[in-house]
N, C-alpha and C positions, 0 to 999 in steps of 0.2 A: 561560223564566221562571226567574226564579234562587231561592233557598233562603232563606225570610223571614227576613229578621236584624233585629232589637231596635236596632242601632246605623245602620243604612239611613239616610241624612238626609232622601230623604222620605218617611219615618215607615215602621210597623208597627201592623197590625192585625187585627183579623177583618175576612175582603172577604167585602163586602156589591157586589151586582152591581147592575147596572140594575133589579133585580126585587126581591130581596130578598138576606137573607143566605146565603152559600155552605151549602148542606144539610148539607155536612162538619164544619162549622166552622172551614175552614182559614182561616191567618196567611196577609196577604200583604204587602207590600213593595215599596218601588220604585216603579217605572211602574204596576206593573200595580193600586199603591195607587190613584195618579194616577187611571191612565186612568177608574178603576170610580166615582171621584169625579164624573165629569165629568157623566154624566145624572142624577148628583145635584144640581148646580149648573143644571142648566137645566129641572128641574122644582121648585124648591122656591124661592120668593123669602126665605122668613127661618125661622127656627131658636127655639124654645122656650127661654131661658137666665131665670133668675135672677138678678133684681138690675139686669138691663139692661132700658132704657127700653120700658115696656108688656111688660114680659118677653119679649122676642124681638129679635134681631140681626140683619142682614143678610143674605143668605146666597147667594144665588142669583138666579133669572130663570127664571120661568116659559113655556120657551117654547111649548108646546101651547096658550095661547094667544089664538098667532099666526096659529092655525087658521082661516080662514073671516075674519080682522081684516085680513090683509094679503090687500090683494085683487090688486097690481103688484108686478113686480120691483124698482122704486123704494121701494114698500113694505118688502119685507124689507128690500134692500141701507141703506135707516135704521134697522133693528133692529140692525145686526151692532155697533154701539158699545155698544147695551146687555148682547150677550153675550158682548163682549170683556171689558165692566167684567168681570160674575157671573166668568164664568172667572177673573180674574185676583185674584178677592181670595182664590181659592187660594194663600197664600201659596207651594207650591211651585212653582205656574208663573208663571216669568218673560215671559214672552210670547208670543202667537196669533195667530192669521191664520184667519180666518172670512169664510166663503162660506156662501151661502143662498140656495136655488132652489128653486120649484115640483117635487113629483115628478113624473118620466115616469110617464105614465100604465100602470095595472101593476104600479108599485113596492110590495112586500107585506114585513111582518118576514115574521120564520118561521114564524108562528102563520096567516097570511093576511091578516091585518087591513093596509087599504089605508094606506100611507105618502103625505102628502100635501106637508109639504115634505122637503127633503134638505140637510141642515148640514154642510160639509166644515171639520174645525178642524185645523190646524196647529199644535201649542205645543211650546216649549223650555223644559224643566224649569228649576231653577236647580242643577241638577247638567250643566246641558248636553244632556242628550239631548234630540233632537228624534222624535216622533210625531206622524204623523196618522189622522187616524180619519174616516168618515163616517155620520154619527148621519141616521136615520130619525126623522120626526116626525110624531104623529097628533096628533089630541084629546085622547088617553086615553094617548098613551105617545112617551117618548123611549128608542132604544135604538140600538146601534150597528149598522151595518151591514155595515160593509166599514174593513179594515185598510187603508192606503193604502201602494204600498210607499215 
């Protein structure tokens, strides 16, 4: 993790995790801005704004869901252009590569609560660096699971 800078091109701010805001109040930056965006983007489809139509924007893709909706792997495997859009109107990431599959039976976050499917995304900043991550998904929660190396 590198040292938050104010000048980082993809941005600076107080991280806010999958859950809530960091209890410290730390700055963050970079990737680590990115990556913490990202289960924001897939649980929230539009955003509260002023002035914009019905007062709300864009914003996201709800995937929890897709819970109990998609019943086949044909099913998800046509969900993934709609989490490709939600990701990409992140204007820092330039491009993704998303996978989506049933979990192995078992699969638990760290609290216990049963993970039902398992999201594998690949994206390229537009600063170039490439991350993957793989996101656990229930009803009630998106959160990462596993760094990919």
């Amino acid at each position: 993790m590198n040292t938050p800078s104010p000048g980082d091109p993809l941005g600076y701010d107080v991280l806010v995790d999958e859950h809530d805001l960091d209890p410290t109040g730390r700055s963050a930056t970079g990737e680590e801005l990115v990556l913490a965006a990202i289960p924001h983007r897939l649980t929230c489809e539009r955003l509260p704004m002023i002035g914009a139509p019905d007062d709300y924007v864009p914003f996201g893709i709800d995937v929890r869901l897709w819970v109990g909706e998609a019943t086949t792997a044909a099913d998800l495997t046509g969900k993934i252009p709609l989490a490709d859009e939600a990701l990409q109107r992140d204007e820092r990431i330039a491009s993704t590569s998303i996978a989506i599959d049933f979990a192995p039976a078992g699969t638990t976050f760290d609290d216990g609560a049963t993970v039902t499917l398992i999201m594998r995304v690949t994206f390229t900043t537009v600063t170039g660096v490439t991350l993957s991550r793989v996101l656990g998904i229930s009803a009630v929660t998106v959160a990462f699971l596993a760094q990919v190396p």
